[in-house]
C-alpha positions in Angstrom: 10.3 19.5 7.7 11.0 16.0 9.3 9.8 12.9 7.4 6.5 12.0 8.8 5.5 16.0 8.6 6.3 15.3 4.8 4.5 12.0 4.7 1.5 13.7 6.1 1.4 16.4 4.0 1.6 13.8 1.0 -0.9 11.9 2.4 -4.7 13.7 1.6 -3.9 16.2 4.4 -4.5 13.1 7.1 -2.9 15.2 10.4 0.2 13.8 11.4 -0.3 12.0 14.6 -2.8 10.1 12.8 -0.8 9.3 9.6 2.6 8.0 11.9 0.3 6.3 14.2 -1.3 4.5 11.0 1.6 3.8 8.8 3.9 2.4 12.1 1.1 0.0 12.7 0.8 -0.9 8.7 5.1 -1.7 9.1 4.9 -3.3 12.0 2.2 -5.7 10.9 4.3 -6.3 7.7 6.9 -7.4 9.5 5.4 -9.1 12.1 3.0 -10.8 9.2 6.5 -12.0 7.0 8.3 -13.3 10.4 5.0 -15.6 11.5 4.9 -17.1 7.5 8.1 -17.7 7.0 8.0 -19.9 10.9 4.8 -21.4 9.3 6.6 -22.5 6.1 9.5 -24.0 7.8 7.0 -26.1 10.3 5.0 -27.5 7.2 6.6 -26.8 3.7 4.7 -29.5 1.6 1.7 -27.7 2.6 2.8 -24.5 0.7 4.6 -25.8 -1.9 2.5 -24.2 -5.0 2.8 -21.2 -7.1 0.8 -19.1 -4.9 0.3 -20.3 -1.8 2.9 -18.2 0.4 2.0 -14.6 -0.9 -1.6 -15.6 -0.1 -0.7 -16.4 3.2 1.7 -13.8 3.7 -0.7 -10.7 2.9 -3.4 -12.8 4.9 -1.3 -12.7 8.4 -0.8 -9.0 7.3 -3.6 -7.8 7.2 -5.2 -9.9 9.8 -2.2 -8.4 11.8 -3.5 -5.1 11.0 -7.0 -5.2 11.6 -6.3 -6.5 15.0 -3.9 -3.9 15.5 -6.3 -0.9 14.3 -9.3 -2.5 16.4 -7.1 -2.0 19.4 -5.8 1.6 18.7 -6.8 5.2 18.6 -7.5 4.5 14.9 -10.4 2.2 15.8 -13.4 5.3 14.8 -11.1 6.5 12.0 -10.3 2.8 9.6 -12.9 1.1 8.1 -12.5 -2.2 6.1 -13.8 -2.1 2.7 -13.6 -5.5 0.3 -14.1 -5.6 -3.5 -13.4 -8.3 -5.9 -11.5 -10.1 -3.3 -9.2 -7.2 -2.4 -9.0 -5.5 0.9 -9.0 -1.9 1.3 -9.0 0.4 4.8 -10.9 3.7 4.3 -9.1 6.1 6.8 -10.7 9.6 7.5 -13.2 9.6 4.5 -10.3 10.7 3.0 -8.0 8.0 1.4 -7.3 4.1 0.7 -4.8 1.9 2.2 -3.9 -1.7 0.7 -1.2 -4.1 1.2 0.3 -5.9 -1.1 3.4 -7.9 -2.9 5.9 -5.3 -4.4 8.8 -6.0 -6.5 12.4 -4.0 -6.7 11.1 -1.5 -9.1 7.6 -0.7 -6.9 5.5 -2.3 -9.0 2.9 -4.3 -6.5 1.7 -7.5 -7.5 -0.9 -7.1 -9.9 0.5 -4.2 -11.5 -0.4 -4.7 -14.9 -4.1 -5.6 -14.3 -6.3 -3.6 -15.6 -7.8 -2.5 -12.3 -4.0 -1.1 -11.9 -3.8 0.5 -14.9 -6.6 2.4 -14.3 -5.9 3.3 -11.0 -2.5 4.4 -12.2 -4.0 6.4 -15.4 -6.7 8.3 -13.5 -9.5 6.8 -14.6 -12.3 5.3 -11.9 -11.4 1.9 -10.5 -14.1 -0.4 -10.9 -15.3 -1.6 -7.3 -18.1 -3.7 -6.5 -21.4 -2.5 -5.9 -21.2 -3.9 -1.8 -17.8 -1.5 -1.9 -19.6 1.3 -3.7 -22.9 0.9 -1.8 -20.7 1.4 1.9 -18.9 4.2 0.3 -22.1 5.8 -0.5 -23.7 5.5 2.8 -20.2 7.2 4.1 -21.2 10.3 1.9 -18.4 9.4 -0.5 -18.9 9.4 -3.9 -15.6 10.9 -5.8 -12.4 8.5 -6.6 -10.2 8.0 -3.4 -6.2 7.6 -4.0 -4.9 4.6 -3.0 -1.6 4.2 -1.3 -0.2 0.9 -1.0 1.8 -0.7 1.5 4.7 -3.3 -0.5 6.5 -5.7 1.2 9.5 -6.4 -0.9 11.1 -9.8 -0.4 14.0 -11.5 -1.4 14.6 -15.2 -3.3 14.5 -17.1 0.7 11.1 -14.9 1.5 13.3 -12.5 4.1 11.9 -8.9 4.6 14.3 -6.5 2.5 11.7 -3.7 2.8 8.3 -1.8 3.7 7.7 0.8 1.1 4.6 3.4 0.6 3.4 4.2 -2.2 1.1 6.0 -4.4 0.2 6.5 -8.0 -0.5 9.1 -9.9 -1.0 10.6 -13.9 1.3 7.3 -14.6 4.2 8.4 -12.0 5.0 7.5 -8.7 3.3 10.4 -6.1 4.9 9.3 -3.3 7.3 6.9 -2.6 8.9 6.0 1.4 10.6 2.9 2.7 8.5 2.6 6.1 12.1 0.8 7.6 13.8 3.8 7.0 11.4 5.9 8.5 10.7 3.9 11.8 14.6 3.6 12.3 16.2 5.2 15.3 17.8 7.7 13.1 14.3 9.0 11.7 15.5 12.5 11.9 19.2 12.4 10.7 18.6 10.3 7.7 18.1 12.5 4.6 15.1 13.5 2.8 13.7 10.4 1.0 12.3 9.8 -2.3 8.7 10.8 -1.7 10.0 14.6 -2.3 11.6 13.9 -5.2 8.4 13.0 -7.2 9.2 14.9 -10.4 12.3 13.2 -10.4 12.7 10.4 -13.6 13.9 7.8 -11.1 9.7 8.2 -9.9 8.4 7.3 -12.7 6.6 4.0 -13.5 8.3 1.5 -16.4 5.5 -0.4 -18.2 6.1 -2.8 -20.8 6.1 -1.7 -24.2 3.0 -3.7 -25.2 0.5 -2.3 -22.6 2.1 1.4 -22.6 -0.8 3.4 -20.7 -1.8 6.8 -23.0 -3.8 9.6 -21.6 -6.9 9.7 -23.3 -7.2 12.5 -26.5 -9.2 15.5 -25.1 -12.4 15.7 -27.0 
């Protein structure tokens, strides 16, 4: 089975035309979103120069990126943008959640010990806000989506080291694929990644001590 056959089959059974289409436009606008900040930081540093101002920006040009990118594609019927508490989401299919955001070394994205995280990564229902809930509802969704997230991991100077996907699941990582591997010519001669290794104990997630997620006690 070649990668993106794998990916597919990881990913809520999305076919896999429509999960390589998806997922190349997703690393592309990564990349493309990083190149255009880091230009836009050089041109006018002062005007960035706080705690949080670039990986604002950064994941803004991303996912504007993307959404123009979508818009413009076959995947146009199939995405739709969701928002809750300020984070973006793209429903594809009916079937799954895509979000972008800052991830570390480990594959920990930014936010990762929130307690919307944690309870994405436990199991339990993520709390989304009734406009998110209400679309969902009109779709004819009402069960808990997975979320797969899309990492850009950067180094100390802000330069792209990679595109990773990634999803969550019983307090492990479910999947786990550097997008620059896979959309590099030698797709098909590099060797299975990580994402089929999933019981390995490389996979699974490191929390600190003090917030250590337990499964709840069955009643």
């Amino acid at each position: 089975m070649n990668k993106s056959s794998l990916i597919s089959s990881k990913m809520q059974g999305i076919d896999e035309e429509t999960c390589v289409e998806l997922l190349k436009l997703a690393y592309e606008s990564v990349k493309s979103g990083i190149d255009n900040s880091r230009r836009e930081f050089h041109r006018d540093p002062a005007q960035y120069d706080y705690r949080t101002a670039k990986a604002v920006w950064m994941n803004a040009q991303i996912k504007k990126l993307f959404q123009e990118a979508f818009i413009k594609s076959s995947l146009r019927t199939k995405v739709k943008h969701l928002k809750s508490h300020g984070v973006d989401y793209y429903l594809l299919d009916g079937k799954m959640l895509l979000c972008f955001k800052k991830m570390d070394y480990r594959n920990r994205v930014s936010g990762f010990y929130s307690k919307r995280f944690r309870d994405a990564l436990s199991g339990n229902a993520v709390h989304y806000s009734k406009s998110m809930l209400d679309n969902l509802s009109r779709m004819g969704i009402s069960k808990p989506l997975p979320i797969y997230y899309i990492g850009h991991i950067l180094d100390k100077a802000n330069r792209l080291v990679d595109v990773r996907l990634v999803n969550y699941e019983d307090m492990k990582i479910k999947v786990l694929q550097s997008l620059s591997i896979l959309f590099s010519p030698n797709l098909f001669s590099v060797n299975a990644s990580k994402s089929d290794t999933d019981e390995s104990d490389n996979n699974l997630v490191r929390l600190r001590p003090d917030i250590n997620i337990k499964k709840p006690r069955s009643k």
